[in-house]
C-alpha positions in Angstrom: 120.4 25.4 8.9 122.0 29.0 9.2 122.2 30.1 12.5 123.1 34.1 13.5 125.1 32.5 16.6 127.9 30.1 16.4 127.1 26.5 15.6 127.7 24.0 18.5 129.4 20.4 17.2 126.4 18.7 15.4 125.4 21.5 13.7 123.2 23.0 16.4 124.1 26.1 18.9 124.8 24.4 22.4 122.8 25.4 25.4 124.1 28.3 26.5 124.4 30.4 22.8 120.7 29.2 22.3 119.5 30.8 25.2 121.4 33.9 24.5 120.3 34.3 20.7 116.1 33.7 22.9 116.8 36.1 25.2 117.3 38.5 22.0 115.1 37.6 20.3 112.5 37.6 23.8 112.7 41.3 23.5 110.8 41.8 20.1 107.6 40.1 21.7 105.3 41.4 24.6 105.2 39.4 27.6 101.5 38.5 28.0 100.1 35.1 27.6 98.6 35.8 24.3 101.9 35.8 22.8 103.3 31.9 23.9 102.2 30.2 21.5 103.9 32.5 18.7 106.7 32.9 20.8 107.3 29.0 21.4 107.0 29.0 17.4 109.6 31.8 16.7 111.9 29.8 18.7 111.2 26.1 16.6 111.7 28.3 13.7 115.0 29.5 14.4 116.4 26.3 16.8 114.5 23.7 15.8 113.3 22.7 19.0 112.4 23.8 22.1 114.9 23.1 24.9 114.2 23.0 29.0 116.0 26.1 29.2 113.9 27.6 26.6 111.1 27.2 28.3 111.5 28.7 31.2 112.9 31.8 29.3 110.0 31.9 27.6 107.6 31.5 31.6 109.9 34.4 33.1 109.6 36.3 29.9 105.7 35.5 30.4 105.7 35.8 34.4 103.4 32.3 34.2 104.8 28.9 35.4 107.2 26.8 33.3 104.6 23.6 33.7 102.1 26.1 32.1 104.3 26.7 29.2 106.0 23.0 28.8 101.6 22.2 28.9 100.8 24.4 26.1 104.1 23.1 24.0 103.1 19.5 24.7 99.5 19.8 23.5 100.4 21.0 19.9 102.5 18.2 17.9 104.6 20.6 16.1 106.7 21.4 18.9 109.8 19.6 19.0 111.7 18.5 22.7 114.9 17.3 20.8 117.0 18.8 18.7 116.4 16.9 15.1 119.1 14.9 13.5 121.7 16.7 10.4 119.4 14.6 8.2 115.8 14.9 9.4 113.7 11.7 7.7 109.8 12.6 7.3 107.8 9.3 6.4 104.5 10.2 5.1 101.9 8.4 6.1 98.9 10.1 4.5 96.0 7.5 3.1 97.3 6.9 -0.4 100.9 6.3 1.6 99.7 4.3 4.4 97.6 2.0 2.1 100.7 1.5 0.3 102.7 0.3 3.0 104.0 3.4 4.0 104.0 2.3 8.2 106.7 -0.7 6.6 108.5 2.2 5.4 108.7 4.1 8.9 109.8 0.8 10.7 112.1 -0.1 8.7 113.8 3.8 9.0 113.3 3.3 13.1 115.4 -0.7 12.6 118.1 0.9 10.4 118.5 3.5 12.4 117.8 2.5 15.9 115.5 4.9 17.0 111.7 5.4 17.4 109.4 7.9 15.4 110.2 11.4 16.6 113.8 10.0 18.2 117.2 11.3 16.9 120.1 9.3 16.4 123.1 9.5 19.1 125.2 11.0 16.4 122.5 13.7 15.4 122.9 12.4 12.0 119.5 11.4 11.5 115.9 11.9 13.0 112.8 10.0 12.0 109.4 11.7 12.3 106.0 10.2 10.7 103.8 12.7 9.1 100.0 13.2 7.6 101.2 14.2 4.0 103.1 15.4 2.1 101.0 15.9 -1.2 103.3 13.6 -3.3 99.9 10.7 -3.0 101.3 10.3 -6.8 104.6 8.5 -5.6 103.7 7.0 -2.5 104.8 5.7 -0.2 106.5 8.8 -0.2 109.5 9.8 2.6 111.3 13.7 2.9 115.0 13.0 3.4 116.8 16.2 3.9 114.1 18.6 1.9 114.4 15.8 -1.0 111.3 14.0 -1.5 111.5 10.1 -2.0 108.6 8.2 -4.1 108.1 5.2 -4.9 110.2 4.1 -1.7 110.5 0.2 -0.5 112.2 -1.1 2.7 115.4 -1.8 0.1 115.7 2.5 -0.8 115.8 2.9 3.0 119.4 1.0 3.2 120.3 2.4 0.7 119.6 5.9 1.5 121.2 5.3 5.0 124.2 3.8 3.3 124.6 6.8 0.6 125.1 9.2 4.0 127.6 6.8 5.5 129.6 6.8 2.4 129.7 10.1 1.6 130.5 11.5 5.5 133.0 8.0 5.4 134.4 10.3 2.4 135.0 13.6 4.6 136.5 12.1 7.0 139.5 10.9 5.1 139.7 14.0 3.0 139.8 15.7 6.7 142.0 13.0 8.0 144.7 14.1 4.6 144.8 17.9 5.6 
């Protein structure tokens, strides 16, 4: 995740530097409703997720009502509300994954993790998010943990995925805690 403006605590500009790096970036579109859609896109693309604030930029940019542009967001399902997790978690669950007990796979990401499908954990270290394939039918059931696809997976490579992250950011924090 490489951001142009400074990167708020989990990785993420806070609030206010988001809205200042939209307003910029605002400017490059026109401001009729023909343009939402790719607007609301440009912003996913370069914060991940479309905050309240952004969108109602994005209806004065537009001169149309914010419920009118939070409507539009919410009807599509690859807008995002929340900003994702350090370590995003994409369960497929495509036919060749589902019939292969790929649904066992997402809940048992949601138990280890304590959160729902499309939910982020407290921490923003992790967000789970189902979706309809990934083209790995091969390997399934088949999850995306941080870009890197996982095949074959069974409830026991979800603990221990989770547990590899603990370890190794249990790892940083004493080599930060010796400096």
């Amino acid at each position: 995740m490489n951001y142009d403006i400074s990167e708020g605590e989990a990785g993420l500009p806070d609030e206010p530097e988001m809205l200042r790096g939209i307003a910029v970036r605002l400017k490059s579109f026109n401001n009729d409703r023909g343009s939402l859609i790719p607007i609301l896109q440009d912003i996913q693309d370069k914060f991940l997720y479309l905050s309240p604030g952004a969108l109602v930029m994005v209806a004065e940019h537009l001169g149309i009502a914010p419920s009118e542009v939070y409507g539009v967001a919410t009807f599509y399902n690859q807008f995002r509300f929340h900003p994702p997790g350090r370590h995003p978690v994409k369960v497929c669950l495509g036919t060749a994954c589902h019939v292969r007990g790929g649904d066992i796979i997402l809940e048992n990401f949601e138990r280890k993790l304590g959160i729902s499908d499309g939910g982020t954990t407290p921490d923003r270290e992790f967000s789970i998010e189902r979706v309809a394939c990934v083209g790995c039918c091969a390997l399934a059931p088949v999850a995306v943990v941080d870009e890197s696809i996982q095949g074959h997976m069974a409830p026991s490579k979800v603990e221990g995925i989770i547990l590899g992250f603990q370890i190794e950011r249990d790892k940083l924090d004493r080599e930060r805690q010796k400096k």
